[in-house]
C-alpha positions as a Python dict, from the first residue, in 0.01 Angstrom:
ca = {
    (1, 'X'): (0, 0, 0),
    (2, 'X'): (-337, -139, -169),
    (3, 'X'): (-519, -59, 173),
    (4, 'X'): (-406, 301, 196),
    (5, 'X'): (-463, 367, -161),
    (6, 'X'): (-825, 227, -93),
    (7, 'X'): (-869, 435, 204),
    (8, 'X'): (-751, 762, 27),
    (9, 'X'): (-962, 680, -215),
    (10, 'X'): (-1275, 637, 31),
    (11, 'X'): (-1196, 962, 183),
    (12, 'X'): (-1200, 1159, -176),
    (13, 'X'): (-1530, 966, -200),
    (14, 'X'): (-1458, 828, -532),
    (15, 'X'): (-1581, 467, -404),
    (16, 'X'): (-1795, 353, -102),
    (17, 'X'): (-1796, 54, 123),
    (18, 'X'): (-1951, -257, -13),
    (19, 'X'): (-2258, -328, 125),
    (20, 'X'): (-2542, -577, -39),
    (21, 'X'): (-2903, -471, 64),
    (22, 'X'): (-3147, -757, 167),
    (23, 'X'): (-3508, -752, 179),
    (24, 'X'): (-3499, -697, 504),
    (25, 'X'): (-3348, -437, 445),
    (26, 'X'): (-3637, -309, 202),
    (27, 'X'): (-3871, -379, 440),
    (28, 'X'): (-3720, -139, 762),
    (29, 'X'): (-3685, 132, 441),
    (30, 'X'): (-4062, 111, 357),
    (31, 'X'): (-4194, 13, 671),
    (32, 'X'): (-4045, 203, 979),
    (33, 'X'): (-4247, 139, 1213),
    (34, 'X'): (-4337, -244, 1162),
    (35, 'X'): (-4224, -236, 1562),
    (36, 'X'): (-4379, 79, 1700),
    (37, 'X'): (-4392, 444, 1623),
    (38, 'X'): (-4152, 691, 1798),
    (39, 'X'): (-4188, 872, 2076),
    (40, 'X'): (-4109, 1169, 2244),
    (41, 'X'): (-4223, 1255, 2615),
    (42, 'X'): (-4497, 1559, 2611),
    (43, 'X'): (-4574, 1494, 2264),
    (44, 'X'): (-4897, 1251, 2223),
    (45, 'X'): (-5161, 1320, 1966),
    (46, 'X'): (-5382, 1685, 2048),
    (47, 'X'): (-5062, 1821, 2239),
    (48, 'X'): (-4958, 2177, 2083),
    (49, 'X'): (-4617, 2345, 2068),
    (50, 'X'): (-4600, 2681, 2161),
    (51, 'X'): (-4391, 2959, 2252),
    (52, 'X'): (-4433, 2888, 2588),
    (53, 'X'): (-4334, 2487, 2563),
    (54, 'X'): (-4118, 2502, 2248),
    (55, 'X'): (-3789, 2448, 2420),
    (56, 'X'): (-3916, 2159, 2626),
    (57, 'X'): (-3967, 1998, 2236),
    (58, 'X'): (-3647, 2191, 2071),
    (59, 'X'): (-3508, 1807, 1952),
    (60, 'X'): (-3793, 1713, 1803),
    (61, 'X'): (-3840, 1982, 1549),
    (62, 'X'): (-3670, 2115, 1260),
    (63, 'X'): (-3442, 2412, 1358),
    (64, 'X'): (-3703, 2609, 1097),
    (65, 'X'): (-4011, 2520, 1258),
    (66, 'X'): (-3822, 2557, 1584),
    (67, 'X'): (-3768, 2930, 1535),
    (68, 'X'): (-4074, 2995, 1396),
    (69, 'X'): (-4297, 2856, 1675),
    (70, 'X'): (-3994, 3062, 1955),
    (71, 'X'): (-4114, 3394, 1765),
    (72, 'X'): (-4459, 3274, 1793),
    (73, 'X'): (-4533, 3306, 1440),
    (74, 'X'): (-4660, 2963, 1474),
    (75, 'X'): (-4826, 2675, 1706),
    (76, 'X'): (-4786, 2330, 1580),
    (77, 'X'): (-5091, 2092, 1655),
    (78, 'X'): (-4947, 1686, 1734),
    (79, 'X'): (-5153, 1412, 1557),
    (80, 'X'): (-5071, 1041, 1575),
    (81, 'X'): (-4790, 891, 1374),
    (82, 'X'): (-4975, 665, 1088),
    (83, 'X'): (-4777, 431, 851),
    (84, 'X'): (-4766, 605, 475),
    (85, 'X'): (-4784, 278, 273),
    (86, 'X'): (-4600, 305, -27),
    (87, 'X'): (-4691, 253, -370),
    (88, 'X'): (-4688, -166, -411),
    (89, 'X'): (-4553, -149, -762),
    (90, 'X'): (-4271, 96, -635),
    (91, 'X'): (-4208, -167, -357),
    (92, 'X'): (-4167, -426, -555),
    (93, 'X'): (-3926, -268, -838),
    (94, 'X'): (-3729, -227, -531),
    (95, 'X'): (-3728, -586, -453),
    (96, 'X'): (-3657, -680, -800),
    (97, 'X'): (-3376, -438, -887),
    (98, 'X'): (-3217, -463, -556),
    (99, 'X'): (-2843, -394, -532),
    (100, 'X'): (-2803, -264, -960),
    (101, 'X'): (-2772, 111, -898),
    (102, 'X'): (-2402, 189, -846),
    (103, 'X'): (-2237, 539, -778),
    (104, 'X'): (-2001, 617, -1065),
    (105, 'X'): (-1666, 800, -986),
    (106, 'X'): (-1815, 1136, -994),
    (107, 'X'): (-2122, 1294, -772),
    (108, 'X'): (-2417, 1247, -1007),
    (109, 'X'): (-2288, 946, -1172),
    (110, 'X'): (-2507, 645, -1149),
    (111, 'X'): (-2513, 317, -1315),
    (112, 'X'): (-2754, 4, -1294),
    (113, 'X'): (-3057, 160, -1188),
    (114, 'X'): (-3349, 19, -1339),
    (115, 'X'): (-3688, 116, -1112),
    (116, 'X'): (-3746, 158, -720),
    (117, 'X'): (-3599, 278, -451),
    (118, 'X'): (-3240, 248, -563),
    (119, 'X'): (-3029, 217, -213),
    (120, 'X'): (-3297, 78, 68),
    (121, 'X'): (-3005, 66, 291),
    (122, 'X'): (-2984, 281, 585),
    (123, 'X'): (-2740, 561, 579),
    (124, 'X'): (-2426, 485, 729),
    (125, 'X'): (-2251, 800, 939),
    (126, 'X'): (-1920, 654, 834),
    (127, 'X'): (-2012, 597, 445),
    (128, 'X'): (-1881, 954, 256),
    (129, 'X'): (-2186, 927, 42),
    (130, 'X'): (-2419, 833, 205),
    (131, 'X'): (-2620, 1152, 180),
    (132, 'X'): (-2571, 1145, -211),
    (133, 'X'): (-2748, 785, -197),
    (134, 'X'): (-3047, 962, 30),
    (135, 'X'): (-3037, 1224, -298),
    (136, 'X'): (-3080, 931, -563),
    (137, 'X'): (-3328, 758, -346),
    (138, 'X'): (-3524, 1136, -404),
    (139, 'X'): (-3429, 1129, -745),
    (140, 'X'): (-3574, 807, -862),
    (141, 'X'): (-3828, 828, -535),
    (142, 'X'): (-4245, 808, -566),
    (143, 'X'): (-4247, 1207, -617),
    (144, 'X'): (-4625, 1167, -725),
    (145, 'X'): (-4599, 864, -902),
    (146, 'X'): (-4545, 779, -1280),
    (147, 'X'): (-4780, 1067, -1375),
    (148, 'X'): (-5021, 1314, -1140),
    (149, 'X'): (-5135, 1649, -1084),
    (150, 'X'): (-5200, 1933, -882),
    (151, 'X'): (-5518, 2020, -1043),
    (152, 'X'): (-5587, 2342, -952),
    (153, 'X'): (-5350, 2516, -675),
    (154, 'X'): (-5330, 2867, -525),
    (155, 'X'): (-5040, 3071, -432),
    (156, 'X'): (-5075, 3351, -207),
    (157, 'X'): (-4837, 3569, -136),
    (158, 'X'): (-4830, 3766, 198),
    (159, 'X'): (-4666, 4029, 394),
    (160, 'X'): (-4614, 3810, 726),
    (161, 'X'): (-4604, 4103, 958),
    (162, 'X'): (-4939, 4274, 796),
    (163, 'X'): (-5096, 3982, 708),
    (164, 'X'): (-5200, 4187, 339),
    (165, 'X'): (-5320, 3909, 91),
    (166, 'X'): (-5082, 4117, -208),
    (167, 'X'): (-5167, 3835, -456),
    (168, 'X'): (-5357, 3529, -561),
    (169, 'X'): (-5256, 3273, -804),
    (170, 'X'): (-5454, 2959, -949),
    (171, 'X'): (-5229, 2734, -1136),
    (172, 'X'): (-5203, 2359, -1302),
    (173, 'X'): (-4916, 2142, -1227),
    (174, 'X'): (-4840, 1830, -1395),
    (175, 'X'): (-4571, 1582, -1311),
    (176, 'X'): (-4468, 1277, -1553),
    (177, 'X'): (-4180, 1028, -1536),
    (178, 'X'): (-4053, 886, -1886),
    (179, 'X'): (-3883, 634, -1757),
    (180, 'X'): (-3830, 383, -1448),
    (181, 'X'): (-4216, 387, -1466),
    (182, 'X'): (-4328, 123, -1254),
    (183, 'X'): (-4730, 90, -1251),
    (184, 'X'): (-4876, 308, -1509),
    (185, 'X'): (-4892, 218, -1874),
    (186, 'X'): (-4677, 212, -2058),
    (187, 'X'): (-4439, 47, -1875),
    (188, 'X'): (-4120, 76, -1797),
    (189, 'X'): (-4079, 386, -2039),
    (190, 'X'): (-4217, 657, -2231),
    (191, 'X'): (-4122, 595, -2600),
    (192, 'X'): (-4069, 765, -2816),
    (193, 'X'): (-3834, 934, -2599),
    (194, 'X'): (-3546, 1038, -2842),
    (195, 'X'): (-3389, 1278, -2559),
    (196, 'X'): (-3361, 1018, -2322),
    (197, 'X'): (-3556, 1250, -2038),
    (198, 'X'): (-3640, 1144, -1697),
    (199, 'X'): (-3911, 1316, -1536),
    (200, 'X'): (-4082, 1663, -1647),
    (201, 'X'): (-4293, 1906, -1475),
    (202, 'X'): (-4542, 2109, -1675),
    (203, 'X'): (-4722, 2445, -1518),
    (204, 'X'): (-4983, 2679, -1613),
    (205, 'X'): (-5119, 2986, -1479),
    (206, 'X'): (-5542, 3029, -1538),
    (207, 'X'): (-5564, 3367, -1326),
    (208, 'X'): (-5503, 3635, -1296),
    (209, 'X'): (-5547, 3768, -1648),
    (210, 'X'): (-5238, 3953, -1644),
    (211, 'X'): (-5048, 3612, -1570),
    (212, 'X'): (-5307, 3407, -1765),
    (213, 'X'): (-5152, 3169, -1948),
    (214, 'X'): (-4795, 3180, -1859),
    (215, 'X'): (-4613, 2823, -1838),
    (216, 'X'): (-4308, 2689, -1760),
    (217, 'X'): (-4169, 2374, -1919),
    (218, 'X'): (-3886, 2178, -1746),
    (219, 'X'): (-3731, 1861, -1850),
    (220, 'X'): (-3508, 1668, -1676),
    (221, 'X'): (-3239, 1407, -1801),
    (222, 'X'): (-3152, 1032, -1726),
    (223, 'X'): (-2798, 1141, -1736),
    (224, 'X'): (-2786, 1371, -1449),
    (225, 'X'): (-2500, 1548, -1561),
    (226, 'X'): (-2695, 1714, -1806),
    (227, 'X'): (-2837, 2041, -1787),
    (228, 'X'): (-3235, 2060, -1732),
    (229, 'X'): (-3394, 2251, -2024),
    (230, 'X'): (-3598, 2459, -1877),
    (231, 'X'): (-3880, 2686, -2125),
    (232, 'X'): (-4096, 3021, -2014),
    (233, 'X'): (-4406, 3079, -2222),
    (234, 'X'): (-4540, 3392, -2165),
    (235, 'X'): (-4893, 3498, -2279),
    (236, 'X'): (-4886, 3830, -2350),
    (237, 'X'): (-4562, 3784, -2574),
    (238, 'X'): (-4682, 3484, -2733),
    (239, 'X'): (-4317, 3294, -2744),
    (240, 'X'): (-4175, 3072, -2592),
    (241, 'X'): (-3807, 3109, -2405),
    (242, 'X'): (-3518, 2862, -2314),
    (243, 'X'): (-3462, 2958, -1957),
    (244, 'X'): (-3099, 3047, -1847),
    (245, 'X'): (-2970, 2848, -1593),
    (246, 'X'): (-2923, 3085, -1301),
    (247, 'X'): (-3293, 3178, -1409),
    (248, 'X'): (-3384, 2861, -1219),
    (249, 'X'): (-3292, 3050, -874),
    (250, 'X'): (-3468, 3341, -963),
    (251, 'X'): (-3791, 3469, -777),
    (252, 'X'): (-4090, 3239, -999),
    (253, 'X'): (-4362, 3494, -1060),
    (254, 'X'): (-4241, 3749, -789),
    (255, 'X'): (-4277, 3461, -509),
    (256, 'X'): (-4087, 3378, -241),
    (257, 'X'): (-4012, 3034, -441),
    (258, 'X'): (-3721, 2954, -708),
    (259, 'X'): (-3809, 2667, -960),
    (260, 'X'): (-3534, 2527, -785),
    (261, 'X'): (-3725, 2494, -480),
    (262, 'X'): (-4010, 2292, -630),
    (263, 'X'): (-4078, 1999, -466),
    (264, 'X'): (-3812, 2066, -195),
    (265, 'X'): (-3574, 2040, -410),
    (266, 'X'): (-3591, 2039, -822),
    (267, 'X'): (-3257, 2005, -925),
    (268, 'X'): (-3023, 1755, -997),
    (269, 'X'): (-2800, 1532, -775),
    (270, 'X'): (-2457, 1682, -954),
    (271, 'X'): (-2578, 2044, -817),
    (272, 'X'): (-2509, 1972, -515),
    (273, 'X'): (-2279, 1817, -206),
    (274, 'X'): (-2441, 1583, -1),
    (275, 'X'): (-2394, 1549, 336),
    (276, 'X'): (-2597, 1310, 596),
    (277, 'X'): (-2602, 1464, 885),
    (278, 'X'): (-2754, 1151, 1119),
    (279, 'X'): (-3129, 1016, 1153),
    (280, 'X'): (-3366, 1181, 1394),
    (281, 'X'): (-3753, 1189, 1519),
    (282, 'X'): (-3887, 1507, 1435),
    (283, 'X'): (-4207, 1634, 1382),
    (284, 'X'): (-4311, 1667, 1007),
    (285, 'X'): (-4649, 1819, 896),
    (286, 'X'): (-4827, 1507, 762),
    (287, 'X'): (-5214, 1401, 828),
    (288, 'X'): (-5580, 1309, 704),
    (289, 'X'): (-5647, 1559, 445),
    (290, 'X'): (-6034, 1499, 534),
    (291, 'X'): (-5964, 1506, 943),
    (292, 'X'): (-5842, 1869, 902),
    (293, 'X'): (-5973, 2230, 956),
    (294, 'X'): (-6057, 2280, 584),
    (295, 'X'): (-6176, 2589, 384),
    (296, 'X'): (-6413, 2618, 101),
    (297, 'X'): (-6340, 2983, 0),
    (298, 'X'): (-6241, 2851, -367),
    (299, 'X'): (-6582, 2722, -418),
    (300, 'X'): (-6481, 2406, -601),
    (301, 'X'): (-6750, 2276, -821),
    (302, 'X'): (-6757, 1897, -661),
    (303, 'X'): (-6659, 2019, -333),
    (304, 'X'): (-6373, 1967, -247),
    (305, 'X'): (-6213, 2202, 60),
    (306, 'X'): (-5836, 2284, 49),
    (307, 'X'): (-5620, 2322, 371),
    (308, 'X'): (-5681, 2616, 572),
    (309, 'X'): (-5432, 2882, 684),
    (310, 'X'): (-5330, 3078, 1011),
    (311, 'X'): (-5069, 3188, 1231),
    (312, 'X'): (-4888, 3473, 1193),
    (313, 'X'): (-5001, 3668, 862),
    (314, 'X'): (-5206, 3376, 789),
    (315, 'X'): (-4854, 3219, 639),
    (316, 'X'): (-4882, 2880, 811),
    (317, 'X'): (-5120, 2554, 711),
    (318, 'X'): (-5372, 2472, 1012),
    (319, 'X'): (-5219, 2087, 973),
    (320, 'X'): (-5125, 1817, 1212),
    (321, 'X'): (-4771, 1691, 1281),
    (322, 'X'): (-4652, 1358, 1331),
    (323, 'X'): (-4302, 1194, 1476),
    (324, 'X'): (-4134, 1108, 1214),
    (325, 'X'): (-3790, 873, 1178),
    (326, 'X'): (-3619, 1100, 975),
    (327, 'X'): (-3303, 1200, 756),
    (328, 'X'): (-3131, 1498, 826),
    (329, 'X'): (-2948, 1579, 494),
    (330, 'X'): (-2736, 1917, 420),
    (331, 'X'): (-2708, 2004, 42),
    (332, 'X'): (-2445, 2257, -12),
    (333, 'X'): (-2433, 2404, -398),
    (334, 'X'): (-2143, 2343, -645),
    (335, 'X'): (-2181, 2662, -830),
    (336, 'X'): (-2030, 2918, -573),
    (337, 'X'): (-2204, 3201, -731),
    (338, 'X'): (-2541, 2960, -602),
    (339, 'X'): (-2740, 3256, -409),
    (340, 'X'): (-2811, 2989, -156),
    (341, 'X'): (-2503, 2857, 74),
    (342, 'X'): (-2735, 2519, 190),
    (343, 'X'): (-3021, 2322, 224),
    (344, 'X'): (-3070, 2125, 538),
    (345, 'X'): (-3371, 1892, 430),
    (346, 'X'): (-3571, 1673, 706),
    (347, 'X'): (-3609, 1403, 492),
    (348, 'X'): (-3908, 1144, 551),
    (349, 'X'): (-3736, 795, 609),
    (350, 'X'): (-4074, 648, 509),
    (351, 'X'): (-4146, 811, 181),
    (352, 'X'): (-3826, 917, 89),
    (353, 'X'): (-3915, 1311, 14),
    (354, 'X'): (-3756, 1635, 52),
    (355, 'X'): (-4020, 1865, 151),
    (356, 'X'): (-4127, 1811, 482),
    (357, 'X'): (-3924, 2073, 632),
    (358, 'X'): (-3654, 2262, 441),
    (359, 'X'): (-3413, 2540, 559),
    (360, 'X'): (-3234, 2768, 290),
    (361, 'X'): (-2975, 2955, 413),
    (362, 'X'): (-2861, 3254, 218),
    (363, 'X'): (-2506, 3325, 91),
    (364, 'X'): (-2382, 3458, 458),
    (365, 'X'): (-2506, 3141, 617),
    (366, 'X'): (-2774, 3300, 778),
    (367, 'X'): (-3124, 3169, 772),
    (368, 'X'): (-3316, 3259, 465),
    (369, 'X'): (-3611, 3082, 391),
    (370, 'X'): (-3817, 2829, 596),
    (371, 'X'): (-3991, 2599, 333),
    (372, 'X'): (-4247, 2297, 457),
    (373, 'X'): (-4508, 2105, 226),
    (374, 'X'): (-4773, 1962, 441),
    (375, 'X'): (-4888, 1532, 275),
    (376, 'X'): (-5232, 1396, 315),
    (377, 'X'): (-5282, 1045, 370),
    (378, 'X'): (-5378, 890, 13),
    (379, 'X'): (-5693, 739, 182),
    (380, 'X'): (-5825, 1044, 347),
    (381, 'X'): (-5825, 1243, 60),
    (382, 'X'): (-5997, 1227, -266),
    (383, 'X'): (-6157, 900, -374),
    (384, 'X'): (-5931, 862, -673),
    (385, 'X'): (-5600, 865, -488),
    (386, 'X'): (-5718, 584, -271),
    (387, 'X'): (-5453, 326, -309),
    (388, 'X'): (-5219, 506, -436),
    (389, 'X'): (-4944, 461, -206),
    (390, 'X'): (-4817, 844, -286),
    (391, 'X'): (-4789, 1087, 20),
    (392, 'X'): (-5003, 1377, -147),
    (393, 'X'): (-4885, 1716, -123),
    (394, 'X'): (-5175, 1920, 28),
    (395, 'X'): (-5037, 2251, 138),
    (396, 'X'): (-4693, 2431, 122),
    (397, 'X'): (-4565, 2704, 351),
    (398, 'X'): (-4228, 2959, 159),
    (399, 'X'): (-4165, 3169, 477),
    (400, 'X'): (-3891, 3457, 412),
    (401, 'X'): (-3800, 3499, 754),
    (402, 'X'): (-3526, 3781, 659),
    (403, 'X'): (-3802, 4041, 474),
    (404, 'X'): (-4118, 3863, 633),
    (405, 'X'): (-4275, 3790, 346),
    (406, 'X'): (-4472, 3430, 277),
    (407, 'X'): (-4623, 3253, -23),
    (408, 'X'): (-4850, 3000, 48),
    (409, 'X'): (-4996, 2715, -141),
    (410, 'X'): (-5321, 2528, -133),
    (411, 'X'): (-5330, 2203, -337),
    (412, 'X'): (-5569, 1943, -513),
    (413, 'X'): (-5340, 1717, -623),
    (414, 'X'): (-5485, 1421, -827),
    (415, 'X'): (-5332, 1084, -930),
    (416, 'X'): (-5480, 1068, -1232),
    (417, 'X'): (-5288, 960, -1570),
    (418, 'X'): (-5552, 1100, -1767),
    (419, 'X'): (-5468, 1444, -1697),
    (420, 'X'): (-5083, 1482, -1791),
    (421, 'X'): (-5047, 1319, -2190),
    (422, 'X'): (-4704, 1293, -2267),
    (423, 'X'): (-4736, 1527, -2535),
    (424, 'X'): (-4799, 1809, -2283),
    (425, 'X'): (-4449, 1777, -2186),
    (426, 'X'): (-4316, 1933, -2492),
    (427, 'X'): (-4218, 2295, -2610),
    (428, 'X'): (-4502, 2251, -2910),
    (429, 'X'): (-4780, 2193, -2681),
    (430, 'X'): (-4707, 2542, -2485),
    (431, 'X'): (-4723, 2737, -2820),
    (432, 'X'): (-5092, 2581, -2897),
    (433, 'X'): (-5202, 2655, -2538),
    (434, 'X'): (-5369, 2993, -2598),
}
C-alpha cells in the first residue's frame, strides 16, 4: 500500500526520487567536456550549413534554426567548441550548498536554496521534474552575474522579406540580483531589502526622441509564487504605471519581443510546465566576440564594434556556432489564455541559460517565433569582463516567421557593478530620470 501510494504520488509529481549530488557531480555540470568535446560527422570548425547540406545536419540543430537555414533565410558558420568557464564564486556556492534546495509540493515551490547552481545533477528522463529542476537551475543560474549591463544596445526592427530597416532603438539594460549574491559586495544580499526581491531588470530608452526616456521596471520575488511587479515610465506622460500582468506578453515597444521573452525566458518557474525532453548536441550560436565579422556603424567613442548582421533581411547575427551538450526543455504556460502554447528552449548544459535557441509556438501549435541570443567568450570581449566566468550576451535574433518580420539586437554588455546601484531598481529612481 505505502509503495503505490508513493508511486501515485511520483506520477502527480508532488515528490521526486531521492538522489544526493556529489562533486563529481558538480564538476560534469560545470565542466562538460573535461573528456572531449562532441562531435558530429561533417561538422568541424569553418564548415557552413546551408540549404543545400542542412538535412545531412537536421539532428544537430534546433528545429528553429533548422527551418530557417531549409528556407535559406540563413547559413550557419561552425567554429570550434571552447569550454565557457564559469564564474569561480558561482562554482563554489555550488559546492558549498550542495543538496539544500528542495522542490516543495507545488511547481514553483522551493526550499533550502541558499547560492549556486541549485540541482548539478543531470536530468533524469524518468524523474517527473526534472525539467522544473533545469528551470530553477535558470532561475538562480549566472544570468549576468550579481549585477551587469548591457550598456548601450540597439534594436532593429525589420521587414524580413524587404529587408526595410523600419526602426532603430538604443537602449540601457541593467540586471541586479538582491540576493544569493555570490562574488560582488555586498554579499550574500542586498539589504535593505524589505520586499524580499530576487533579481530586477531595469531599462531605458536614449533614442529616438519620441521613445526617449521610456523605462520599464521589473522586480522579481524570492517567493516565486508571487507576482512580478512590473512598472512603465513613459516620457512624454511623465508617470509612472504598474504594468498588468498579461501586459508582460504584449508586443514591448512595437517589437517582435514580449518582456516575457527577455532573456529567453523572464518569467517565473510557477508560469509554466516543465518538461525535459532528453539531452542532445546541437549547434548553439556561441564564439570570440573579438574573432568575429564586427561592425562599427554605431561609432562608439572607445571603439568598440558590435556583431554584424546578414542573411535574409539582414535578420540574422554573422556569428559562429559551436556543438553544444545540451538540454532540450518544453515550457508549456499555466494560464490557458497564455498567447503562446510552448517554449521548446535548447538549453546550454554548460552555462545553464535559456537563450541559445528558443522556439515559441503560437496558440494553434504552429511555429511562431524563432528567438536565439548569440554569447561571447568573457575573454574575447571587452577587457573588463575578463574573468568573469559569465557567457556574455552579444547579439539576439526575434524572427516572426508567421508575418516575416525580425527585431534584432546588438549588445555591449558590461560586468561592471558600478553601473547598476541598487537604488536604480526602484519606482522613485524612474520618476527622477528626466
Amino acid at each position: 500500500m505505502i509503495k503505490q501510494l508513493s508511486l501515485a504520488l511520483m506520477m502527480a509529481g508532488l515528490v521526486t526520487t531521492a538522489y544526493a549530488a556529489t562533486e563529481a557531480d558538480v564538476e560534469a555540470s560545470f565542466n562538460p567536456y573535461k573528456n572531449g568535446v562532441p562531435s558530429v560527422a561533417g561538422l568541424s570548425a569553418g564548415a557552413v550549413i546551408t540549404k543545400a547540406n542542412v538535412e545531412q545536419f537536421k539532428d544537430a540543430l534546433a528545429v528553429g534554426i533548422y527551418k530557417m537555414i531549409k528556407e535559406g533565410y540563413y547559413e550557419v558558420k561552425v567554429g570550434a567548441t571552447t569550454q565557457f568557464e564559469m564564474n569561480k564564486a558561482y562554482v563554489e556556492a555550488t559546492k558549498k550548498n550542495l543538496n539544500t534546495a528542495k522542490l516543495g509540493a507545488n511547481n514553483g515551490d522551493i526550499t533550502g536554496f541558499v547560492a549556486g547552481r541549485p540541482f548539478p545533477e543531470e536530468p533524469d528522463l524518468n524523474d517527473p521534474r526534472a525539467g522544473e529542476k533545469l528551470a530553477w537551475n535558470y532561475k538562480y543560474g549566472v544570468n549576468w552575474g550579481d549585477n551587469a549591463a548591457i550598456y548601450p544596445f540597439f534594436w532593429k526592427y525589420r521587414n524580413m522579406e524587404t529587408g526595410e530597416l523600419e526602426r532603430t532603438i538604443m537602449m540601457n539594460m541593467h540586471f541586479l540580483n538582491f540576493k544569493h549574491r555570490v562574488q560582488d559586495a555586498p554579499v550574500p544580499e542586498i539589504t535593505p531589502n524589505p520586499s524580499d526581491l530576487f533579481r530586477a531588470i531595469y531599462v531605458k530608452v536614449l533614442e529616438p526622441q519620441d521613445l526617449k526616456n521610456t523605462q520599464l521596471l521589473i522586480q522579481r520575488y524570492d517567493d516565486d509564487q508571487k507576482l512580478d511587479d512590473a512598472y512603465l515610465y513613459l516620457g512624454f506622460q511623465r508617470r509612472v504605471r504598474r504594468l498588468a500582468t498579461g501586459q508582460t506578453t504584449d508586443a514591448f515597444l512595437g517589437s517582435d519581443l514580449m518582456i516575457e521573452d527577455f532573456e529567453g525566458y523572464n518569467g517565473r518557474v510557477s508560469d509554466m510546465k516543465w518538461t525535459y525532453k532528453g539531452t542532445k548536441t546541437v549547434l548553439l550560436p556561441m564564439w570570440n566576440h573579438n574573432d568575429l565579422k564586427l561592425t562599427d556603424e554605431f561609432k562608439d567613442r572607445d571603439g568598440y564594434k558590435y556583431v554584424s548582421f546578414g542573411g535574409k533581411g539582414e535578420c540574422f547575427f554573422d556569428g559562429t556556432w559551436q556543438l553544444r551538450k545540451t538540454y532540450v526543455l518544453e515550457a508549456t504556460p499555466v494560464n490557458t489564455n497564455h498567447p503562446v502554447s510552448k517554449r521548446v528552449f535548447y538549453m546550454d548544459a554548460q552555462l545553464g541559460n535559456l537563450n541559445g535557441a528558443v522556439e515559441v509556438y503560437d496558440r494553434k501549435g504552429e511555429l511562431w517565433k524563432v528567438w536565439t541570443v548569440g554569447k561571447s567568450h568573457p575573454d574575447h570581449h571587452l577587457p573588463l569582463n575578463k574573468g568573469a566566468g559569465i557567457g556574455i550576451d552579444d547579439a539576439f535574433s526575434m524572427v516572426d516567421v508567421q508575418s516575416k518580420h525580425c527585431t534584432t539586437g546588438q549588445f555591449k554588455g558590461q560586468v561592471d557593478a558600478k553601473l547598476n546601484p541598487a537604488d536604480m531598481f526602484q519606482v522613485q529612481f524612474m520618476r527622477g530620470g528626466d
